[in-house]
N, C-alpha and C positions, 0 to 999 in steps of 0.2 A: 735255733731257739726252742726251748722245752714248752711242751705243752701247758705247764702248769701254773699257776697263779699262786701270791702267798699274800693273805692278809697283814698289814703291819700299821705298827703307828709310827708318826716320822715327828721331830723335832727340831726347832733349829738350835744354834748352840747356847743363846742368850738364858732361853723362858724353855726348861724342858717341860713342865708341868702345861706348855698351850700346845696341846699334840691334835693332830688329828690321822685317822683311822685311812687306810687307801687299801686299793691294790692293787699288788706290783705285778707286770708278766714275769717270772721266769728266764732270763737269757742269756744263758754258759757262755753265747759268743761275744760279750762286753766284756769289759773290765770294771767300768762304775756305773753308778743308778743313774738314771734319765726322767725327771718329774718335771711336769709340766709346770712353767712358771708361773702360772694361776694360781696351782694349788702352793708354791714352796713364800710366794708373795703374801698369800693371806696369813699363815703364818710366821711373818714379819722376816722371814731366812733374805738376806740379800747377799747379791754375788759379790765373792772376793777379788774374780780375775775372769780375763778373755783368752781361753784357750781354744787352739786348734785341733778337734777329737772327731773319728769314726762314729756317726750314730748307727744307732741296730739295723739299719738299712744300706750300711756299708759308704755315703759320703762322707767325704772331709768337709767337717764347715766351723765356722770359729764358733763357741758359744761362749756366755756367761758360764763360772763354775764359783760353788761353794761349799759346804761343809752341815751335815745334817747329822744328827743322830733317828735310827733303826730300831724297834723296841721290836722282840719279836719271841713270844714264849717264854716271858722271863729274861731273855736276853739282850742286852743291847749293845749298840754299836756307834762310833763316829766315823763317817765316810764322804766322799765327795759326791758330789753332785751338779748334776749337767742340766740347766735348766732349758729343756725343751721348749718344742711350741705346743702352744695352749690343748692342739687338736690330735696329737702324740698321746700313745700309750702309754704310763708309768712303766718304767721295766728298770730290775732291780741285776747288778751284773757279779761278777764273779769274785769283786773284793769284798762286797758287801754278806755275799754268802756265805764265804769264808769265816769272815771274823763272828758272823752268826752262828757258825758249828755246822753249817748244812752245806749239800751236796747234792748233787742231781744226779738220780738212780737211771739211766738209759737203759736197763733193762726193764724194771717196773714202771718206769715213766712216773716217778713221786723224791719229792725231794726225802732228802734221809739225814738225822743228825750225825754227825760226825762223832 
């Protein structure tokens, strides 16, 4: 897991214009973001489906999953999402990075645009 944080606004797919402001940790060794289901509920995102996925702490456990858009620098994105528990860190994973144009520099330690 990288040291560093990114600010971003998240959406869900209905209503992009009701966004709100988070921040993600950083972490190259996911695949998809992990938001807490507090925050993806208040903004009306509900789960498509029950999948079985790795969280950033290395269990398998089933969770709800759904689809959000990423606004980040001008940039945005639609990605999946794994709706964590409440008390879980936001953390944003490596598909999501991707299609934002960013990259995690392991020698400076800061993310870099692609």
């Amino acid at each position: 897991m990288a040291a560093e944080k990114i600010k971003v606004e998240i959406a869900g797919t209905i209503d992009l214009e009701k966004r709100k402001t988070i921040e993600l940790q950083v972490d190259t060794g996911v695949m998809v973001t992990y938001i807490p289901r507090r925050i993806l509920t208040k903004l009306g995102i509900q789960p498509k489906k029950k999948k079985q996925v790795r969280t950033p702490d290395g269990l398998m456990v089933e969770r709800d999953i759904g689809s959000i858009f990423i606004f980040y620098n001008n940039r945005k994105t639609l990605t999946t999402v794994v709706f964590s528990d409440n008390d879980r860190e936001p953390v944003i994973g490596n598909f999501a990075l991707d299609a934002l144009g960013l990259e995690y520099n392991y020698e400076t330690g800061k993310l870099e645009q692609l």
